[in-house]
The first five atom37 places (N, CA, C, CB, O) and aatype in JSON, in Angstrom:
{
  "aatype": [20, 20, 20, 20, 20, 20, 20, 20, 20, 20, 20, 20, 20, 20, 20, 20, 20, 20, 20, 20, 20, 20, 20, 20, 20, 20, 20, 20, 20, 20, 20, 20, 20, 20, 20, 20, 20, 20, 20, 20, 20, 20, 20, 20, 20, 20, 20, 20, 20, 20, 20, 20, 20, 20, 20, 20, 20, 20, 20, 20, 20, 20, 20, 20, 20, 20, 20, 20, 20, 20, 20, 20, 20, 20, 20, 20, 20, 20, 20, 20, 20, 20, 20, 20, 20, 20, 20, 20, 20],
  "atom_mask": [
    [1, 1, 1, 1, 1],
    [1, 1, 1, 1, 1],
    [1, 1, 1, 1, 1],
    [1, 1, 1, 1, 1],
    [1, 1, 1, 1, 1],
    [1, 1, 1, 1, 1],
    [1, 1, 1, 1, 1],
    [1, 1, 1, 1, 1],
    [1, 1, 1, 1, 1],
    [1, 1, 1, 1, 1],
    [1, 1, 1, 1, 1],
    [1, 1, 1, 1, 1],
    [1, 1, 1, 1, 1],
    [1, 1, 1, 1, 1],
    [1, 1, 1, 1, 1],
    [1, 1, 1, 1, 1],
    [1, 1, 1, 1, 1],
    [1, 1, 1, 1, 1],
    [1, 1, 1, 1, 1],
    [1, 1, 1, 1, 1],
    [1, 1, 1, 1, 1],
    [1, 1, 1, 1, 1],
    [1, 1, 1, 1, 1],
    [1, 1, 1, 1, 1],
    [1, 1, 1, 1, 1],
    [1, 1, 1, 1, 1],
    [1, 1, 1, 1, 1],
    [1, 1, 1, 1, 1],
    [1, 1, 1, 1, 1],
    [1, 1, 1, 1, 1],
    [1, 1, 1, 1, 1],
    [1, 1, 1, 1, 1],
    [1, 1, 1, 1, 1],
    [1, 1, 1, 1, 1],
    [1, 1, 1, 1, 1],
    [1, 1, 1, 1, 1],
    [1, 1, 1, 1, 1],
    [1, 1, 1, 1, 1],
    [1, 1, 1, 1, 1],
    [1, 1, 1, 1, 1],
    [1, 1, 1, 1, 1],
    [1, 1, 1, 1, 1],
    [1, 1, 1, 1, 1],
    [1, 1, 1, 1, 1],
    [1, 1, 1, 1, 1],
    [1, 1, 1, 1, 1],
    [1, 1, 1, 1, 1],
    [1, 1, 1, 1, 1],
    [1, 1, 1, 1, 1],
    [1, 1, 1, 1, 1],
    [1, 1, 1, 1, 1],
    [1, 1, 1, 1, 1],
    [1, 1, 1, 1, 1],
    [1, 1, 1, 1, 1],
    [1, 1, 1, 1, 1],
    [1, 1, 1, 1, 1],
    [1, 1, 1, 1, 1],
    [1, 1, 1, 1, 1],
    [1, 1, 1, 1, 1],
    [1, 1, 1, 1, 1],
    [1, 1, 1, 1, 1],
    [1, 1, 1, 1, 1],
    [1, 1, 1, 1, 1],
    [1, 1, 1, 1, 1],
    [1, 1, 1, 1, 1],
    [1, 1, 1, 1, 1],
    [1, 1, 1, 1, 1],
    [1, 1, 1, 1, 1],
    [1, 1, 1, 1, 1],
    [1, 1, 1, 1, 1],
    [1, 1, 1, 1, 1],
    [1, 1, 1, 1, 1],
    [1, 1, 1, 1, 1],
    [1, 1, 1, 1, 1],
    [1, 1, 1, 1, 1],
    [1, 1, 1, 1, 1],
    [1, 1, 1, 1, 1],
    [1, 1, 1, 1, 1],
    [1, 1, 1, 1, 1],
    [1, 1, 1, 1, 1],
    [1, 1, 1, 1, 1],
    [1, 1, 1, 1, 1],
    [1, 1, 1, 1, 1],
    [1, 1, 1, 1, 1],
    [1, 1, 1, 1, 1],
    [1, 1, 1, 1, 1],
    [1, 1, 1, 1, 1],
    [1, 1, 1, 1, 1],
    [1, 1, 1, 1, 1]
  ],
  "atom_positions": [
    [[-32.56, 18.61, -11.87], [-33.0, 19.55, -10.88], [-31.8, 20.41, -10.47], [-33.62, 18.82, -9.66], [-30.7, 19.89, -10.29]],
    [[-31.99, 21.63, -10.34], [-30.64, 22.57, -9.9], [-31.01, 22.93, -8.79], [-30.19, 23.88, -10.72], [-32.23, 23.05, -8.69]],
    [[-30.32, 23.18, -7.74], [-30.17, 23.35, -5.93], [-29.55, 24.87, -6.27], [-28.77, 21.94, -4.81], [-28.86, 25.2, -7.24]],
    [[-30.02, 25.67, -5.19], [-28.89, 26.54, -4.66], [-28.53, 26.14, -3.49], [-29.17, 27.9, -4.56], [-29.2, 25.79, -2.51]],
    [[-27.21, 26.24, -3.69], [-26.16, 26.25, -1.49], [-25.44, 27.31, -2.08], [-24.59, 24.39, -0.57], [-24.84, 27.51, -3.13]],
    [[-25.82, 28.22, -0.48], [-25.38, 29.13, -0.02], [-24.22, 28.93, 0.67], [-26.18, 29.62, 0.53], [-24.13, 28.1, 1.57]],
    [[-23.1, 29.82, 0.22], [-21.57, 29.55, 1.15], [-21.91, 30.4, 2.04], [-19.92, 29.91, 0.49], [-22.44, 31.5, 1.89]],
    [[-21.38, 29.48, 3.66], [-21.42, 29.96, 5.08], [-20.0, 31.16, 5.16], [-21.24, 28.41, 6.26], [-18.91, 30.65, 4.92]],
    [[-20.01, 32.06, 5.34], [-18.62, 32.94, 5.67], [-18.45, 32.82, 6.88], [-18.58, 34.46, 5.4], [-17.42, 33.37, 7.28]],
    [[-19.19, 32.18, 7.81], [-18.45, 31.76, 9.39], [-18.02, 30.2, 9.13], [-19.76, 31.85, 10.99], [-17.46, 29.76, 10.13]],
    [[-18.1, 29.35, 8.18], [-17.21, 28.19, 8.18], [-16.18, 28.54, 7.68], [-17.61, 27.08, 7.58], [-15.97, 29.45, 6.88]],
    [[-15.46, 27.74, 8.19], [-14.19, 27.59, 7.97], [-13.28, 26.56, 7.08], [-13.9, 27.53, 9.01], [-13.42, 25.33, 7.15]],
    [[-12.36, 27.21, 6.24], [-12.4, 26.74, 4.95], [-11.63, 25.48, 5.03], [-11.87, 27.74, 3.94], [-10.54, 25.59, 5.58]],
    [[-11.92, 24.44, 4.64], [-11.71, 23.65, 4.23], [-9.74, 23.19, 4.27], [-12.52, 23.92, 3.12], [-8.91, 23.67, 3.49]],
    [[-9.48, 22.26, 5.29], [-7.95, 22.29, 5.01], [-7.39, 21.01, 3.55], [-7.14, 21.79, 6.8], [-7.69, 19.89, 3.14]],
    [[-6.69, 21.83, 3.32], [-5.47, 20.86, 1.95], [-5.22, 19.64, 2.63], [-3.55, 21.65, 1.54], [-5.01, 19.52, 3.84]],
    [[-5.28, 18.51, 1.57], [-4.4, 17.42, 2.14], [-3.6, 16.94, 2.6], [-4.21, 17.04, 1.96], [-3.4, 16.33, 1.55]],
    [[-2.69, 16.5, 3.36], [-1.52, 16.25, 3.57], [-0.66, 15.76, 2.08], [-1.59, 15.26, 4.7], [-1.43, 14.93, 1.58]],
    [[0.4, 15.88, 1.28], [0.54, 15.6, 0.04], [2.23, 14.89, 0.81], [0.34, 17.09, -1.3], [2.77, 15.27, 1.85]],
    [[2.72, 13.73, -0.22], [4.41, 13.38, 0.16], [4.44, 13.24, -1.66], [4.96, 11.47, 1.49], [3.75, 12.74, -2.55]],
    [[5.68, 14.03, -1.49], [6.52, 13.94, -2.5], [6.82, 12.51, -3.28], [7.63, 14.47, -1.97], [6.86, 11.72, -2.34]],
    [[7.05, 11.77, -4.47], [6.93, 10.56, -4.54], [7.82, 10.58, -6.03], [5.34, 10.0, -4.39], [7.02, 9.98, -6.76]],
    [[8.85, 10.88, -6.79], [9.73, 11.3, -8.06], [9.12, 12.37, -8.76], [9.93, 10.16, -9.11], [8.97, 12.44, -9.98]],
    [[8.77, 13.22, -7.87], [8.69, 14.59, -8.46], [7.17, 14.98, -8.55], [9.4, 14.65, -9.95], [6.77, 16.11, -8.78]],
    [[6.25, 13.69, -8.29], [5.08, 13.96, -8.0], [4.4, 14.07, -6.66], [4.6, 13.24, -8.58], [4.64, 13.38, -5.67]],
    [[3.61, 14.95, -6.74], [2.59, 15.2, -4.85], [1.95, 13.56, -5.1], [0.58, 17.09, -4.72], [2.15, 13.04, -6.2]],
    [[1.35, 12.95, -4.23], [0.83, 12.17, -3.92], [-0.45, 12.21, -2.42], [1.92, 11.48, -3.97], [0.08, 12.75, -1.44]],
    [[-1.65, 11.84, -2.2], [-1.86, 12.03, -0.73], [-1.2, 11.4, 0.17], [-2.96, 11.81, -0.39], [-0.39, 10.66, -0.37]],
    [[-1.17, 11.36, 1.08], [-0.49, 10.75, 2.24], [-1.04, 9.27, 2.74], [-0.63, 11.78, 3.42], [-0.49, 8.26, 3.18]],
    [[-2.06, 9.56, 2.52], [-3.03, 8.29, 3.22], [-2.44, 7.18, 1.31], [-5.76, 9.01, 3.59], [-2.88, 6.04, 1.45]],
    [[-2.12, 7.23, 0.71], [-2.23, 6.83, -0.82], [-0.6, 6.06, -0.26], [-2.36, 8.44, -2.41], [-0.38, 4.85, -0.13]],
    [[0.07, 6.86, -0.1], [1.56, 6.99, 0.0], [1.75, 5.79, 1.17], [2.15, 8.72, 0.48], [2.55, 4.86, 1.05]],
    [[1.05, 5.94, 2.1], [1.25, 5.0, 3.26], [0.77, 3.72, 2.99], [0.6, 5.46, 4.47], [1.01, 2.55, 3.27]],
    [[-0.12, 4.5, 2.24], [-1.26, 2.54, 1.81], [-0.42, 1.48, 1.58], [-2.34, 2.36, 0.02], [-0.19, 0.39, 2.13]],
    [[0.22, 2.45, 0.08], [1.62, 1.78, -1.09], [2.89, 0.82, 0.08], [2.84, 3.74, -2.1], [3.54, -0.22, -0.02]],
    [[2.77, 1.56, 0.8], [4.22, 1.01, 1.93], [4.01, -0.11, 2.49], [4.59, 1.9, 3.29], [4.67, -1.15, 2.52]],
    [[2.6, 0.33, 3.11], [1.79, -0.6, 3.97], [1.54, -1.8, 3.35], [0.53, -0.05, 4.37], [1.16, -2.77, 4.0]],
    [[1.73, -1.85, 2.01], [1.15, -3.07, 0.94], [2.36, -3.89, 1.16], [0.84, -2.64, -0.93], [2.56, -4.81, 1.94]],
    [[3.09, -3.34, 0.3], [4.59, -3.76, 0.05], [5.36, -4.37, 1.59], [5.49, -2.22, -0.6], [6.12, -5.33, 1.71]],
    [[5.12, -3.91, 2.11], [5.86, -4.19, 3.4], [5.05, -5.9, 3.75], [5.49, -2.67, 4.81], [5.6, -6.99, 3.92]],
    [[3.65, -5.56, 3.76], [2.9, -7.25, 4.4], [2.69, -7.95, 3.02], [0.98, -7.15, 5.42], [1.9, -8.88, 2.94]],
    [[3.48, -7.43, 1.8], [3.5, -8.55, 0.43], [5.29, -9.41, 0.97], [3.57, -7.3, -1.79], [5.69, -10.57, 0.89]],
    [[5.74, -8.52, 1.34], [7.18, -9.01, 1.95], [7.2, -10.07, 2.98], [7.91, -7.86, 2.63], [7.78, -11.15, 2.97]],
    [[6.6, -9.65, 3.67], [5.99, -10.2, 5.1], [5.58, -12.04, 4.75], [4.22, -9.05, 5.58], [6.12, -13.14, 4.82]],
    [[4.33, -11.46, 4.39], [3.3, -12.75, 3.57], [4.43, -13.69, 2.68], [1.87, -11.89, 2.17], [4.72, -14.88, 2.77]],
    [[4.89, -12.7, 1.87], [5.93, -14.23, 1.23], [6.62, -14.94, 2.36], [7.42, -13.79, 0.09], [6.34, -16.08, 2.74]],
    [[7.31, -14.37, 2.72], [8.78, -15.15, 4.12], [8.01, -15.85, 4.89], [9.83, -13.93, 5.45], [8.18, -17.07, 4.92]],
    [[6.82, -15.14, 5.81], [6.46, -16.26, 7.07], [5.31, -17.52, 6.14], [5.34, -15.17, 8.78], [5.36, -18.68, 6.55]],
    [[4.39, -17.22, 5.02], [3.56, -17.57, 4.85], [3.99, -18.76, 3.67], [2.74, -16.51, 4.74], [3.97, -19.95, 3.98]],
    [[4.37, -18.28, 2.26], [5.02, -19.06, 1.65], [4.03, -19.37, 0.69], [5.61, -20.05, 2.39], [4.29, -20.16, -0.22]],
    [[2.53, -18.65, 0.82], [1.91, -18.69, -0.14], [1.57, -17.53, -1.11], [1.06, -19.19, 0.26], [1.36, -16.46, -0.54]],
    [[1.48, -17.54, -2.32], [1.18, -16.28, -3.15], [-0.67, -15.96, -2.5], [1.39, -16.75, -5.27], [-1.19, -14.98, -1.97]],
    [[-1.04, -16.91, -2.77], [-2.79, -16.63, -2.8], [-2.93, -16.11, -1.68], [-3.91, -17.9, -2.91], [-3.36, -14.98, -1.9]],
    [[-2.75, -16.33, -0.09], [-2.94, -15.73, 0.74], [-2.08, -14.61, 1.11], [-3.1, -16.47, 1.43], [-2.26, -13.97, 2.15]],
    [[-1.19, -14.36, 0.31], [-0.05, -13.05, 0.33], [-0.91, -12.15, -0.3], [1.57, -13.2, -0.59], [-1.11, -11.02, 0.14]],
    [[-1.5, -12.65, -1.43], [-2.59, -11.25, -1.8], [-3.3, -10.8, -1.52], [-3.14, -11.02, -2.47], [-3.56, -9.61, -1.71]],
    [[-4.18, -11.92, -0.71], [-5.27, -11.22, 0.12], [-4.98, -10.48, 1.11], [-6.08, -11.98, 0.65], [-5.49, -9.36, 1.15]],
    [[-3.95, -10.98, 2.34], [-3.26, -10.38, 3.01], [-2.89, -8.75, 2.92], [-2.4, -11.11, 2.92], [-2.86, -7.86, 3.78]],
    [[-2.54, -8.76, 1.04], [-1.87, -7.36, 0.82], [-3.07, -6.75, 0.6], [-0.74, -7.15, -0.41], [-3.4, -5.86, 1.38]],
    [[-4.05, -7.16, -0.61], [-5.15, -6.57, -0.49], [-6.16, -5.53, 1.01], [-5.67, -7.68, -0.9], [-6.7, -4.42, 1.03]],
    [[-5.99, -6.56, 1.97], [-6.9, -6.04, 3.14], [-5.88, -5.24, 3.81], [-7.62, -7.23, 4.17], [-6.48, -4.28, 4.3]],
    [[-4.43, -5.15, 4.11], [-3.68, -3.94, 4.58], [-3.96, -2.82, 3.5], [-2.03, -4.26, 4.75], [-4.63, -1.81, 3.7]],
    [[-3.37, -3.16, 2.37], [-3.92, -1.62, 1.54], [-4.78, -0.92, 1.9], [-4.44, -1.67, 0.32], [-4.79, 0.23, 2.36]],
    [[-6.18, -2.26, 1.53], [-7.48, -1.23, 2.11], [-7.79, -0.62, 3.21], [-8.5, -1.7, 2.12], [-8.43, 0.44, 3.21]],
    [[-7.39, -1.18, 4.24], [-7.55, -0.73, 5.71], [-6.66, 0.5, 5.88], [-7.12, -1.91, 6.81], [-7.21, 1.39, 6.52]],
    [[-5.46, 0.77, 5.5], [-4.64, 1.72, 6.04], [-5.4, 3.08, 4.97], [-2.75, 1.25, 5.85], [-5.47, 4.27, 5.28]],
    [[-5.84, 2.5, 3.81], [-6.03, 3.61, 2.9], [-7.06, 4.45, 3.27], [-6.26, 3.2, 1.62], [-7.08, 5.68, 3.32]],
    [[-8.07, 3.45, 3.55], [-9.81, 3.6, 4.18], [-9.35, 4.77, 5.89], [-10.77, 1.14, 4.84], [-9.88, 5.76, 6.4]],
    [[-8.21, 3.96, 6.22], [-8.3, 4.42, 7.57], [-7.63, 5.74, 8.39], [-7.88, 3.38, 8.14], [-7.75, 6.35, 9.46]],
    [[-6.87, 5.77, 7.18], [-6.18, 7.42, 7.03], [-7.32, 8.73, 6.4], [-4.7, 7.31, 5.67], [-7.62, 9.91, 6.57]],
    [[-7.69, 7.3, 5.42], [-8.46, 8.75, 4.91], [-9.61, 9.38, 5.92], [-9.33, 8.44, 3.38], [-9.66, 10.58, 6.19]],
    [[-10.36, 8.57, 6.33], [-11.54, 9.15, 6.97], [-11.15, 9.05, 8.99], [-13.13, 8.0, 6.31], [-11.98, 8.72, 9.84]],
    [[-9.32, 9.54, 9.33], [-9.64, 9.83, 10.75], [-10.21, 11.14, 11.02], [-8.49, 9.7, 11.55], [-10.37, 11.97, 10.13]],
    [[-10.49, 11.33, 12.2], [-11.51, 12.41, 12.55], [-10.41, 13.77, 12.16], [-12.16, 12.28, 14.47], [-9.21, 13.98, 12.35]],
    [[-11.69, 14.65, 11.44], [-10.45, 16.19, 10.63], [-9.97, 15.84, 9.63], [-8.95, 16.75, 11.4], [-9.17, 16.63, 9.12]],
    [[-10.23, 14.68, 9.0], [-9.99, 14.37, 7.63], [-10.84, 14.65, 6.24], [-9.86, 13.18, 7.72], [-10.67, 15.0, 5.07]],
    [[-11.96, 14.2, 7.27], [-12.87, 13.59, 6.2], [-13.58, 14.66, 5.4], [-13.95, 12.65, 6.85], [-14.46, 14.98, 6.19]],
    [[-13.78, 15.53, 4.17], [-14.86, 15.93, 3.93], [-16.35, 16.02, 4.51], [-14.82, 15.53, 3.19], [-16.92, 15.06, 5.02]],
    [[-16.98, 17.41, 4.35], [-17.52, 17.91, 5.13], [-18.64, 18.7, 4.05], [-16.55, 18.6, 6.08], [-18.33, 19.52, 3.2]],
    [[-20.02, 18.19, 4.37], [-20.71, 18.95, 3.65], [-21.27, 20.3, 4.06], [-21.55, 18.24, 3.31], [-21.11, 20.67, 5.22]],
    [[-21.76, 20.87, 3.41], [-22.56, 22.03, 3.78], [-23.44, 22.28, 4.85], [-23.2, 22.24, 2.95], [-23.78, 21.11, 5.03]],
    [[-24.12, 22.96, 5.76], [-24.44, 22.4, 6.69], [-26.08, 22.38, 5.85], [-24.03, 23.13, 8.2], [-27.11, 21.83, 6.23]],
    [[-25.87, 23.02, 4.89], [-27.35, 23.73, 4.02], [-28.22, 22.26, 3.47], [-26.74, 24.95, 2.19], [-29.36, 21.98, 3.86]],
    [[-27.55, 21.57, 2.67], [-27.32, 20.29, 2.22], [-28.33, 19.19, 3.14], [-25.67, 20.03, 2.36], [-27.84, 18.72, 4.17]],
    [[-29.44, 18.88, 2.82], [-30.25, 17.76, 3.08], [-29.94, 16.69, 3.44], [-30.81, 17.49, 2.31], [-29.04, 16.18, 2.76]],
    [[-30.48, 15.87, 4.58], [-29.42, 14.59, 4.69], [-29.35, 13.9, 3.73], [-29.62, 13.65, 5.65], [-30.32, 14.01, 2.97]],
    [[-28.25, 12.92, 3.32], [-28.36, 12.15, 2.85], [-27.52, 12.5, 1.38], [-29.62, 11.86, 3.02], [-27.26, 11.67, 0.51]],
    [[-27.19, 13.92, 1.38], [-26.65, 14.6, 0.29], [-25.45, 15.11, 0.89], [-27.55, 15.66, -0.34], [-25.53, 15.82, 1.89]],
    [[-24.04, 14.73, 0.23], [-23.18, 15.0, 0.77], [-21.86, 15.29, -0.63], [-23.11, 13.89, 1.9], [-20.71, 15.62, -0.34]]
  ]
}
């Protein structure tokens, strides 16, 4: 099935990501922080904890949370059309 959407010329366009530099590559920001955020409570998790298995999970659920949680704060998130049916985004 093919849709037409009509572009609004009173919205306003869409802002760029925040990008950090990372050996010569852009990276997003929310990506960049995740990476830190990992590494830092894989550090963490070894010293106080002393276990691998719960060091990963540990690292696992900071990754996700900081990644999940950067990406979608409010003015972040992608934005559909206003044309666009619910449920279609």
């Amino acid at each position: 099935m093919t849709t037409l959407i009509d572009v609004n010329p009173c919205r306003p366009a869409p802002r760029a990501a925040r990008t950090v530099e990372v050996l010569g590559v852009r990276w997003p920001a929310h990506k960049a922080h995740a990476v830190v955020a990992g590494l830092v409570a894989a550090v963490f998790g070894l010293v106080f904890l002393g276990s691998p298995q719960v060091t990963a999970w540990v690292t696992g659920v900071v990754v996700l949370a900081v990644w999940w949680g950067e990406r979608y704060l409010p003015g972040k998130a992608a934005v559909a059309p206003a044309s666009n049916p619910p449920g279609i985004s």
